[in-house]
C-alpha angles and dihedrals in degrees: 000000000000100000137214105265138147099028110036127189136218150276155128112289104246119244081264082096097062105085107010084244088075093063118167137245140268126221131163135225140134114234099244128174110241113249121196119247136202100211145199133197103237146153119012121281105042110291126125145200117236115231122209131044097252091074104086083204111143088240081204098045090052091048086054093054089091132150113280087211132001113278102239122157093210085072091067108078098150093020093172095049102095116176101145104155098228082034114047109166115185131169116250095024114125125192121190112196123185144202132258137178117259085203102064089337105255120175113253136212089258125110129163119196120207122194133176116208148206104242130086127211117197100237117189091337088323136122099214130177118259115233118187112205134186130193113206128195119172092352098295129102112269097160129014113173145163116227129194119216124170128179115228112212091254083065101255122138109215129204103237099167154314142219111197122186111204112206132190126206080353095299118119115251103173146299096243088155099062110129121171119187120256093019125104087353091301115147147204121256138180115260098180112016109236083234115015112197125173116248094046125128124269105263132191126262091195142317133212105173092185088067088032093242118154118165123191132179134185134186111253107165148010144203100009137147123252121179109201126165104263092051157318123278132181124193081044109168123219123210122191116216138185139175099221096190087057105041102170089067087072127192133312137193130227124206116207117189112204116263087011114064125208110020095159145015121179137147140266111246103349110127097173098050137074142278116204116225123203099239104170141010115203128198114200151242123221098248097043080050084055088056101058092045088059092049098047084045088052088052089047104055088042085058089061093061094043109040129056091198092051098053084070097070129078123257118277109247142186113277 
């Protein structure tokens, strides 16, 4: 999905920092002003055309942000199993990505935290893997959120929901983004393709037209060489993603390193803003895994008091 970069917010590291076993998490999305749109339901899949001319929305783009392949539940035999080459999750891997200038450089006070965790939720007839992710900005919570991912038996690994909690000055002030498959016309999208391959279609990564969220993603390179630093990796693959209801927050690229995931996000054309490096991967202890569990738990029974569309999934559990 379309991450926060270029002007983080902020928020309390979580105890993950006490022992390095306890790493944080990694998530993606531009900082984008919300515009408001005059909508219509359109082609399958999810996509939709913008009507009227303050929209600024590329009515063609969204029409070409269209499924890579049909959503059906029967596709997903081992959901949680997710082994996609350019997608790995599993549970009790942490990534900690940071920010750095675009302009020298320079680090910046920006850290996301990525953990995939041991529980399940059952997600539009899916049993989908729980990941917790926190957004960190001068050291204070400026985003917490649950995130659903399942793996179809083609390879893909599909988008099936997410439940972000905004903060300011490290105090909760809503989850008004929170989309779930299945629930008020959103849909599933891919987030990695199960074989990406250059010259494909864009396809959608997800859609929720009540909360005017619309994701798309394209492949835009392959087998190329990123340094981060955490590592070097060669064969990395390049997607190129775009929100098209929300055009000034542009494009970014994602870098996926085989057998890694997500080792870099930055923007198109955005000299002043930030790219996100990949800095550690954590694998880890039980109890720091523990940990983890609590704190998503703790995300996902809040959710139940603050979302109307959440309160009409099952409990995450451990699985």
């Amino acid at each position: 999905m379309m991450r926060r970069i270029g002007s983080p917010g902020p928020g309390p590291r979580p105890a993950a920092d006490a022992a390095r076993g306890h790493a944080l998490r990694t998530r993606f999305a531009v900082v984008s002003t919300v515009t408001t749109l005059a909508l219509v339901a359109a082609a399958p899949g999810g996509a939709w055309a913008a009507t009227g001319t303050d929209s600024g929305a590329d009515a063609d783009t969204v029409a070409n942000c269209k499924p890579a392949t049909a959503f059906d539940r029967r596709d997903f035999p081992h959901p949680t199993r997710i082994d996609n080459k350019f997608l790995p999750l599993v549970p009790g891997t942490q990534f900690v990505l940071e920010g750095r200038a675009n302009r020298g450089g320079g680090p910046l006070p920006h850290t996301v935290i990525f953990t995939v965790t041991d529980l399940t939720k059952v997600i539009n007839g899916v049993t989908s893997r729980v990941i917790w992710d926190c957004d960190i900005n001068e050291d204070q919570l400026s985003e917490a959120e649950l995130s659903f991912q399942a793996q179809d038996d083609d390879g893909n690994v599909w988008n099936m929901g997410e439940y972000p909690e905004e903060y300011e000055n490290g105090v909760f002030v809503g989850a008004p983004k929170t989309w779930i498959s299945g629930l008020a016309h959103a849909k599933a999208g891919i987030g990695m393709l199960g074989r990406p391959r250059l010259g494909t279609p864009r396809y959608l990564q997800a859609s929720a037209p009540e909360i005017d969220f619309l994701d798309c993603a394209k492949v835009f390179q392959t087998g190329q060489q990123v340094d981060v630093p955490f590592h070097h990796y060669n064969n990395v693959l390049v997607t190129d993603e775009n929100s098209p209801l929300d055009p000034a927050s542009g494009h970014q690229r994602k870098f996926y390193a085989p057998g890694v995931g997500n080792v870099q996000i930055t923007a198109v054309n955005d000299p002043e803003g930030e790219t996100l490096v990949l800095v550690d991967v954590v694998h880890l202890s039980p109890s720091a895994l523990a940990h983890a569990r609590a704190e998503a738990l703790k995300l996902d029974r809040h959710a139940y008091q603050v979302s109307d569309v959440y309160r009409h999934t099952p409990p995450a559990r451990r699985g």
